[in-house]
C-alpha positions in Angstrom: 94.9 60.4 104.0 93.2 63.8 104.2 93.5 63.9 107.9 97.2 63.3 107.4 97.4 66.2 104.7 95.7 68.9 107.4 97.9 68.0 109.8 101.4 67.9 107.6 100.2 71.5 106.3 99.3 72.5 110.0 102.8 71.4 111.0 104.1 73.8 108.2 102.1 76.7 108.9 103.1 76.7 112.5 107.0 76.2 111.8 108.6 78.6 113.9 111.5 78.5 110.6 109.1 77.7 107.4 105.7 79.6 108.7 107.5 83.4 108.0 109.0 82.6 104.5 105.5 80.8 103.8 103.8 84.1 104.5 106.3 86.2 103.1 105.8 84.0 99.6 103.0 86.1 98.0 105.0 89.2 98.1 108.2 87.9 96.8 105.9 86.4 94.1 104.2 89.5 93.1 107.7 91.3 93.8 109.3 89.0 91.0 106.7 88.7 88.5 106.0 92.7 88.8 109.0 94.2 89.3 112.1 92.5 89.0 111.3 90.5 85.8 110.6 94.3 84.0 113.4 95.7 85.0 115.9 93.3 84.0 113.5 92.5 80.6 114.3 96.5 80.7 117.5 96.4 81.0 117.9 93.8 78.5 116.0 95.5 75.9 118.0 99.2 76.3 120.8 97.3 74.1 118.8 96.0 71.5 116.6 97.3 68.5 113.6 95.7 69.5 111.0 94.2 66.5 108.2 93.2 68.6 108.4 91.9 72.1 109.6 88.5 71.2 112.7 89.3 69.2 115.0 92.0 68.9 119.0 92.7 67.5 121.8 93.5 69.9 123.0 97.2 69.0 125.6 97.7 72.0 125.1 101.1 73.8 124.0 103.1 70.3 120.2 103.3 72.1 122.1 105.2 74.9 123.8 107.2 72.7 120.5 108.3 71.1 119.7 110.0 74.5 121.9 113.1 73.1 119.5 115.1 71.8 117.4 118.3 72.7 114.1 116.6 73.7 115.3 114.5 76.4 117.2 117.2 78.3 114.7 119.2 78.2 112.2 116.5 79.6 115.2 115.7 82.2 115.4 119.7 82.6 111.5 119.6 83.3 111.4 117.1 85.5 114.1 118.2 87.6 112.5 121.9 88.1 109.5 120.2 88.9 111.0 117.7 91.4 112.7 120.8 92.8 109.5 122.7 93.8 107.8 120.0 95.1 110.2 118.9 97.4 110.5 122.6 98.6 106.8 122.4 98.9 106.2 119.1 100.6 109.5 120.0 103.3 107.2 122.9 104.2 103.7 123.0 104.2 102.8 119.6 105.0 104.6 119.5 108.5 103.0 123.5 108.8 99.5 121.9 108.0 100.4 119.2 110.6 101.0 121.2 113.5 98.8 123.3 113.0 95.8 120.9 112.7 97.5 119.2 115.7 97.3 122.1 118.3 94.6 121.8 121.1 93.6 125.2 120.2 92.3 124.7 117.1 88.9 123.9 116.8 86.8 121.9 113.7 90.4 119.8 113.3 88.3 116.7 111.6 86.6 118.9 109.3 90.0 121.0 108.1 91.7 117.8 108.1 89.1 116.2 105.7 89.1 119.2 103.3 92.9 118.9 102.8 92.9 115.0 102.6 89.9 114.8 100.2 92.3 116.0 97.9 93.9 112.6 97.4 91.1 110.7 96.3 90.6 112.5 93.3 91.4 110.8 89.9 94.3 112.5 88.4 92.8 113.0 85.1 89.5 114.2 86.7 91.7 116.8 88.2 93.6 117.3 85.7 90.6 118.2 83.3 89.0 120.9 85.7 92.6 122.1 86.2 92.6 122.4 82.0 89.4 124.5 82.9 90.7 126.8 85.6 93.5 127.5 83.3 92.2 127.9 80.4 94.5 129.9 77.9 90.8 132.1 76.6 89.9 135.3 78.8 86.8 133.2 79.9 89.2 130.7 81.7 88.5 131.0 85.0 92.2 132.4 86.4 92.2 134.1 82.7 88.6 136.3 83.4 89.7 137.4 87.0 93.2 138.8 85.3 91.0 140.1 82.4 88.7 141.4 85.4 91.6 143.1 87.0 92.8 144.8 83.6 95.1 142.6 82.4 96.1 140.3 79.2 95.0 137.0 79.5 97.9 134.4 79.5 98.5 131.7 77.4 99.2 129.4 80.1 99.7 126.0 78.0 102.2 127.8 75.4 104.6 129.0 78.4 107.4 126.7 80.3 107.1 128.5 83.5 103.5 128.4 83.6 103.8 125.3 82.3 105.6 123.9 85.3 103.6 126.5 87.5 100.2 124.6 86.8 101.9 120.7 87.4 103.0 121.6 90.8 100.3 123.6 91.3 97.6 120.3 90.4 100.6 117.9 91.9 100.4 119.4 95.5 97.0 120.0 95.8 96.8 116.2 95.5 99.8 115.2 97.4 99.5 117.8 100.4 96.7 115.8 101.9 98.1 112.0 102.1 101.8 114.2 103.1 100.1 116.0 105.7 98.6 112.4 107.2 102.5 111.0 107.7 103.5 114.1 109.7 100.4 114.3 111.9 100.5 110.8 112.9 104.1 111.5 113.8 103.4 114.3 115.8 100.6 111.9 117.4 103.6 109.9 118.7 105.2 112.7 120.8 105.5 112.6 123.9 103.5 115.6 125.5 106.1 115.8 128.4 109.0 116.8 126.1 106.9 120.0 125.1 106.4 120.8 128.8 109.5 120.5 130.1 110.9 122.7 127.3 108.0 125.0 128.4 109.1 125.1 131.9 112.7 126.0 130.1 111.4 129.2 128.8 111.3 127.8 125.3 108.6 130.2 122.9 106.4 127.8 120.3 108.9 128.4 117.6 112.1 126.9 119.1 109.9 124.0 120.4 109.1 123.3 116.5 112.8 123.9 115.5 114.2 121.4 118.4 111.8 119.2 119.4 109.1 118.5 117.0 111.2 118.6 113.7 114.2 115.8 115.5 111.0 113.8 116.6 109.6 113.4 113.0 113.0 113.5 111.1 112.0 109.8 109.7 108.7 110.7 108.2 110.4 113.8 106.7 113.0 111.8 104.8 110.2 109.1 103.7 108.0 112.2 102.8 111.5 113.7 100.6 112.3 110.0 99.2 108.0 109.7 98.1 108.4 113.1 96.4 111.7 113.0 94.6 110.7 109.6 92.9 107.2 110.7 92.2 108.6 113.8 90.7 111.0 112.2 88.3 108.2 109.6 87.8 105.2 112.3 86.7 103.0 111.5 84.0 99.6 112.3 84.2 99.5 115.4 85.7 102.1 116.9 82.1 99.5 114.4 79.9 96.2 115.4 80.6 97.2 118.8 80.1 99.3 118.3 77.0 97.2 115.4 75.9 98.1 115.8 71.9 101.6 117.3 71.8 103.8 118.9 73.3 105.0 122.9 72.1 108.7 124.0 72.8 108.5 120.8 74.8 106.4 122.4 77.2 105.1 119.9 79.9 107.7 116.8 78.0 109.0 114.8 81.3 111.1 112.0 81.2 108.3 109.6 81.8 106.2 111.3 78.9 109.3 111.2 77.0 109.3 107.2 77.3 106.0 106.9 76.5 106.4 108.4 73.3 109.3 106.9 71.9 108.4 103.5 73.3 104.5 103.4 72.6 103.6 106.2 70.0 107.1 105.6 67.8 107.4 101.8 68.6 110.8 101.9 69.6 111.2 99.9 72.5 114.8 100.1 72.7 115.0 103.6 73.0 112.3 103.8 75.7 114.0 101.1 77.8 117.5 103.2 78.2 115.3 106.0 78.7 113.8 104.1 81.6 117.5 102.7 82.5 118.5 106.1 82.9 115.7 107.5 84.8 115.9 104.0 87.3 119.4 105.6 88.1 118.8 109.2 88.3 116.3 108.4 91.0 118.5 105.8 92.7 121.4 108.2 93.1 119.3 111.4 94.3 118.2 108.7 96.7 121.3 107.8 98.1 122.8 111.4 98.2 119.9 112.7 100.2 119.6 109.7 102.5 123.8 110.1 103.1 122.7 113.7 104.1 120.2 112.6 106.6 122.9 110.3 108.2 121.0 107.3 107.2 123.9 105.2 106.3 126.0 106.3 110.1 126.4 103.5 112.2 125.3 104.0 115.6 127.4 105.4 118.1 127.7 102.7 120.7 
C-alpha cells in the first residue's frame, strides 16, 4: 500500500498538466489567505460601523463621506509631495549611480557599490532614530550646530512641512537608492557591448550613447523602479512615525497610511480606516495604470 501511495504521488508530481499548478499551490495559498481575503474583509468593512472584528452595522457610503475633512487631504497632500520627489529622485540618481559604477574606468566598484547598498539593510526605525538625531530641532543637533557654526538660527526642523517632507525623502532615499541602484546595474550588465561600439564607430560622444542606447535598453527596470516607488510612496509609514512618534503638529509628517493607523488602531474605528485604505488601494491603482499607459505598456505589438 505504501509503495502504491509513492508511486500515485510520483505520478502526480511529474504530470506534465497537474505538476505546475501543484507547485504553484503554496503561492496562491499564501496569496489568498494574505492578500485577497484583507482586501475584500477591507472592502467589506469601509461600509459598516465596525464593533469589534466579529460584528459590525451596515452604514452605506457615510464612512466615505467622513473622508471630507482637513486631516486626510492633507495626509493625501503629504503623501503626494513626497511620492513626487522620490520618483524624481529614483528616475535620476539611481541609473547615474549605475553607470557610473559600471564604467571600466572606475576603479574600487565593489567597494562604492557596497557603501551605497549597505544602505538597505538598515532597520527603518534604527535609521529613523539617528536621522531624529542628525536633525535634531536644538543648536546641538548635528545639521542644527554646523548652521549655528556658520552663523545662523537653528531650525526647527520637526515643526515645519517643508522640512518636514525634506527629512522623509531625505531618510527614504538614502535607503532605497541602494537596492534601486542594483535593478539598473544588472540591466546595464545585460547590454550588449557591441551596441556601444558600433555607436562609437558612429561618432556618438558618452552622452548620446546614455540618451539612445543605454536608457531604451533598461526602459523595463525603469518603469518597475517608478511602479516600486510610487506605491511605496503612497504606502509610507515608518519613515513619518518614527520621527513623529507621538503626534503630529499642523499635520506635519500625517500620510495616508499614518492617517489609517490612527483612526483604525488609536480611535478604534475600523470602518473609517478601511475606506481610508479603499481609497488609498485605488489612488495607487490608477497612478499605476496612467504611468504604465505612458510607457506604452498596454500597445500591442506591431506585427
Amino acid at each position: 500500500m505504501k509503495t502504491k501511495k509513492r508511486s500515485s504521488f510520483s505520478r502526480l508530481a511529474y504530470s506534465k498538466k497537474l505538476a505546475p499548478y501543484l507547485f504553484i499551490l503554496p503561492f496562491v495559498i499564501a496569496f489568498c489567505v494574505f492578500f485577497a481575503y484583507p482586501i475584500m474583509e477591507t472592502f467589506s468593512m469601509s461600509f459598516q460601523k465596525v464593533i469589534n472584528l466579529n460584528t459590525g452595522r451596515f452604514v452605506g457610503f457615510k464612512n466615505y463621506a467622513r473622508l471630507d475633512n482637513a486631516h486626510f487631504f492633507n495626509a493625501l497632500k503629504t503623501s503626494t509631495i513626497y511620492t513626487l520627489c522620490m520618483v524624481c529622485i529614483m528616475l535620476i540618481m539611481p541609473i547615474t549611480l549605475a553607470v557610473f559604477l559600471n564604467s571600466k574606468m572606475l576603479k574600487l566598484k565593489n567597494f562604492f557599490r557596497s557603501v551605497i547598498f549597505i544602505p538597505a539593510l538598515v532597520s527603518t526605525i534604527s535609521a529613523g532614530i539617528a536621522f531624529r538625531l542628525i536633525f535634531g530641532d536644538t543648536d546641538i543637533g548635528f545639521v542644527n550646530s554646523i548652521i549655528v557654526k556658520l552663523g545662523g538660527e537653528p531650525i526647527q526642523w520637526k515643526m515645519g512641512y517643508a522640512t518636514g517632507i525634506f527629512i522623509m525623502v531625505i531618510l527614504a532615499s538614502w535607503r532605497e537608492m541602494g537596492i534601486n541602484m542594483i535593478y539598473c546595474l544588472s540591466a546595464l550588465q545585460t547590454i550588449s557591448a557591441e551596441l556601444y561600439e558600433s555607436a562609437e564607430m558612429d561618432g556618438a560622444n558618452k552622452f548620446q550613447q546614455f540618451v539612445f542606447i543605454t536608457i531604451p535598453q533598461v526602459k523595463p527596470i525603469i518603469i518597475y523602479v517608478l511602479t516600486l516607488t510610487i506605491i511605496n510612496g503612497y504606502r509610507m509609514f515608518t519613515e513619518g512615525y518614527v520621527y513623529w512618534n507621538e503626534t503630529n503638529p499642523g499635520d506635519n509628517g500625517l500620510t495616508i497610511v499614518r492617517y489609517i493607523y490612527n483612526q483604525a488602531f488609536q480611535k478604534n474605528d475600523m470602518g473609517l480606516g478601511s475606506a481610508i485604505g479603499v481609497v488609498l488601494l485605488l489612488i495607487i491603482l490608477v497612478i499605476n495604470l496612467i504611468q504604465l499607459k505612458g510607457f506604452g505598456m498596454f500597445d500591442k505589438e506591431d506585427r
